[in-house]
C-alpha positions in Angstrom: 13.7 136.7 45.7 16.2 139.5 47.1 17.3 140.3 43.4 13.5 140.9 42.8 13.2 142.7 45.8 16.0 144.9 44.8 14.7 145.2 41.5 10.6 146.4 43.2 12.8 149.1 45.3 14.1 150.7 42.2 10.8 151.0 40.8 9.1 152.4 43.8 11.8 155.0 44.1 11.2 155.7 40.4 7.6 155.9 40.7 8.0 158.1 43.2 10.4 160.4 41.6 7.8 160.7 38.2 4.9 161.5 40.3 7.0 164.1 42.4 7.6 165.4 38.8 4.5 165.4 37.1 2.9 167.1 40.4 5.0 169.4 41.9 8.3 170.3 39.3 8.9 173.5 39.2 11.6 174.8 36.1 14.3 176.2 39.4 14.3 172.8 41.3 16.4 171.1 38.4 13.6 168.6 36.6 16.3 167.6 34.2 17.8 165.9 37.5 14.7 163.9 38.4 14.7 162.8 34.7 18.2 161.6 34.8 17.8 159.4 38.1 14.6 158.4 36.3 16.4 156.8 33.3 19.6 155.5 35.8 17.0 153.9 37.8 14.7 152.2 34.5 18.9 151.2 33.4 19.1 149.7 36.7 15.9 147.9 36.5 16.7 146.5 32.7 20.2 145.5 33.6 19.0 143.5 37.1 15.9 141.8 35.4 18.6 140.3 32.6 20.2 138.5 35.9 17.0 136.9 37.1 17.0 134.6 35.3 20.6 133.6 35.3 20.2 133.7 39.3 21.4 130.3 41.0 22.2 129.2 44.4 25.4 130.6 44.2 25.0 133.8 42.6 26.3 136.7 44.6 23.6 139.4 44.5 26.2 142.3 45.7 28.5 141.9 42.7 25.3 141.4 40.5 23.8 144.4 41.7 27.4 146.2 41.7 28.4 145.4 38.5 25.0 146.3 37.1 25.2 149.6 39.0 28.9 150.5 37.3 27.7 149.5 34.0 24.7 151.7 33.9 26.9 154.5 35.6 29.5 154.3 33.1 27.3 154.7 30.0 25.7 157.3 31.7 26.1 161.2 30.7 25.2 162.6 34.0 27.2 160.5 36.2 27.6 162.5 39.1 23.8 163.7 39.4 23.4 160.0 40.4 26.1 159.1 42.0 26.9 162.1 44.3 25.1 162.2 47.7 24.0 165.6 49.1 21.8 166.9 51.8 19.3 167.9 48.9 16.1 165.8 49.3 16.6 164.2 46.2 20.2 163.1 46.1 19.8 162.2 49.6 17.1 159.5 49.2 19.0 158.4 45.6 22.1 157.8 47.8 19.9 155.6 50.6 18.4 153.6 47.8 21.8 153.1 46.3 23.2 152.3 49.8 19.8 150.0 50.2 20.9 148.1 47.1 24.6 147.5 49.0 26.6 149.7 46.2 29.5 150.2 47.4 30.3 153.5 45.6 27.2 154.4 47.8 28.5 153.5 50.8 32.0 155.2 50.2 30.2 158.4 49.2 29.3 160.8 52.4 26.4 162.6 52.2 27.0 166.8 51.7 25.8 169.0 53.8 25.8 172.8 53.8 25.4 175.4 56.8 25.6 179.0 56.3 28.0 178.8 53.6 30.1 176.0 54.9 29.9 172.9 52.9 31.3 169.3 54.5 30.9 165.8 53.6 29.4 163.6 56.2 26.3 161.5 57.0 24.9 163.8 59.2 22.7 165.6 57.5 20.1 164.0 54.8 21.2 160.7 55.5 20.8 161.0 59.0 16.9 161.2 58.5 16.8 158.1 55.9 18.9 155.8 58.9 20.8 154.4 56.0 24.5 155.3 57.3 27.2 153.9 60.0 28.6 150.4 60.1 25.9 148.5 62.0 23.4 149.5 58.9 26.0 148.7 56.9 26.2 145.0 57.5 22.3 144.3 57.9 22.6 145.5 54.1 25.4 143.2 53.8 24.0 140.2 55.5 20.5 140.4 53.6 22.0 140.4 50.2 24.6 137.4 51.2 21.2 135.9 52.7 21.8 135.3 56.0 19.3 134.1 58.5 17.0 136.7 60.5 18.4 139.3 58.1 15.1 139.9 56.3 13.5 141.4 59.2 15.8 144.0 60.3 16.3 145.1 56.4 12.5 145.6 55.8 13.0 148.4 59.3 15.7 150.4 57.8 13.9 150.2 54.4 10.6 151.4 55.9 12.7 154.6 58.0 14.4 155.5 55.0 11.4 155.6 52.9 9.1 156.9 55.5 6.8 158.9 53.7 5.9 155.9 51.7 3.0 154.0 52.6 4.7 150.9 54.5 2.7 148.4 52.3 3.8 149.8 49.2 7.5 148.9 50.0 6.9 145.2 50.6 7.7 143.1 47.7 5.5 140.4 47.5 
């Protein structure tokens, strides 16, 4: 159930990203990088539904989900499109989906943000927003993919503040 619900985030954030793209791309705000997190994310998507049905009680959904993420990254051309966080709308949210799915590239990667000319790495900026950052988030993540108890709740309430503009419904797996 939490590999399939990993599985239904990927494709909402895709979903999202190809109607963002059919509607509003314009040739200066990089389409070619929406198409590439489109592809990692379909990868994704390919390589996780291949472990559903391999799934058993004591299958651990981080390395599953891990592995799957380093294999996709690694056949990948535009690696660090998808892998690199940034205070960019898009990169941001691809970083709190990958942090969502408990990669831990993801979670080692700090956000960039830029002021005046200034550039830093931290969380403060785009990720700050999504809510998907600091080590109390951190272990919710953790503790839903391990599947412990009452983790489920407080999972589906970071999800819903880093997707926000998402309608809430379409977020829940069912």
């Amino acid at each position: 159930m939490r590999l399939q619900e990993a599985i239904f985030l990927i494709q909402t954030y895709r979903e999202t990203i190809e109607k963002e793209q059919d509607r509003f791309s314009v040739k200066f705000f990089h389409k070619s990088r929406n198409q590439e997190k489109i592809s990692y994310c379909k990868a994704l998507e390919k390589e996780l539904e291949l472990q559903v049905k391999s799934l058993n009680f004591e299958s651990n959904l981080h390395d599953i989900i891990n592995t799957a993420h380093n294999k996709v990254t690694m056949s990948f051309t535009a690696q660090t499109i998808i892998t690199k966080g940034g205070s960019y709308f898009g990169t941001s949210r691809m970083l709190s989906l990958q942090r969502l799915l408990d990669i831990d590239e993801a979670w080692k990667t700090k956000g960039h943000s830029r002021f005046l000319v200034f550039s830093t790495h931290s969380d403060l900026h785009g990720l700050k927003t999504s809510g998907v950052f600091g080590d109390k988030v951190h272990r919710i993540v953790e503790n839903f993919y391990r599947g412990v108890d009452n983790s489920y709740e407080q999972y589906q309430e970071i999800k819903k503040q880093a997707f926000a503009k998402q309608d809430a419904s379409d977020l829940l797996y069912s």
